[in-house]
C-alpha positions in Angstrom: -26.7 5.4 47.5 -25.5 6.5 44.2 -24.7 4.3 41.6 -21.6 4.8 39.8 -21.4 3.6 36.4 -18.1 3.2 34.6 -17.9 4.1 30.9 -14.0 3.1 29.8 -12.6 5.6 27.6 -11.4 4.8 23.8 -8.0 5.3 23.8 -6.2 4.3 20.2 -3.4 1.8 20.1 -0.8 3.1 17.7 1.5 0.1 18.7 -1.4 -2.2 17.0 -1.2 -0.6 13.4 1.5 -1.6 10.9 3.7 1.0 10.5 5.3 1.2 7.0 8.4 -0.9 5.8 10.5 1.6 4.3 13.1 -1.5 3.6 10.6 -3.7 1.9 9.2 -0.6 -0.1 13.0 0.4 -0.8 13.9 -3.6 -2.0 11.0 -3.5 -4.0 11.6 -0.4 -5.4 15.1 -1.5 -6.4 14.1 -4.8 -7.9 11.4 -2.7 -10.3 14.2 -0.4 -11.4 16.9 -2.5 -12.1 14.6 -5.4 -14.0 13.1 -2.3 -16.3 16.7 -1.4 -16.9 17.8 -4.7 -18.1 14.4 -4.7 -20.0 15.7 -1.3 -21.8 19.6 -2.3 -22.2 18.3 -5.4 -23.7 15.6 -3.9 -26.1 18.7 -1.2 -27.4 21.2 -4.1 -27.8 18.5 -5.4 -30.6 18.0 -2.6 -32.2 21.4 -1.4 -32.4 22.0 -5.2 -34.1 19.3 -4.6 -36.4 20.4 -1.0 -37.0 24.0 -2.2 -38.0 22.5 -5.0 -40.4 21.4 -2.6 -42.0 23.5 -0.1 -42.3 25.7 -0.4 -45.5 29.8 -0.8 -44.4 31.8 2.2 -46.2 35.7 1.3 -46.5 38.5 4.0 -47.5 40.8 2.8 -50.1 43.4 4.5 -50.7 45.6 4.1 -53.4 49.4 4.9 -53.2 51.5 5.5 -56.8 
């Protein structure tokens, strides 16, 4: 009588891997780009300030006879 031996085939799960989470990526994504934003607003807010320290103030005067 002939043995028969059973040898189970591999068969990959793709239900088993994490698929991406576009969402997550996409919230994440956002939160980077609007806390570098405020990082730049807020770093051109100084230097305007500084800039208009500095900056001598012209006035016209004008003189009616």
């Amino acid at each position: 009588m002939k043995a028969k031996t059973f040898i189970p085939h591999v068969i990959k799960d793709n239900s088993s891997e994490k698929s991406r989470d576009y969402w997550g990526l996409l919230f994440v994504g956002m939160i980077f780009v609007i806390s570098i934003g405020s990082f730049l607003i807020d770093s051109h807010r100084e230097n305007q300030k500084k800039y208009d320290s500095e900056r001598p103030i012209y006035k016209n005067i004008t003189i009616n006879y």
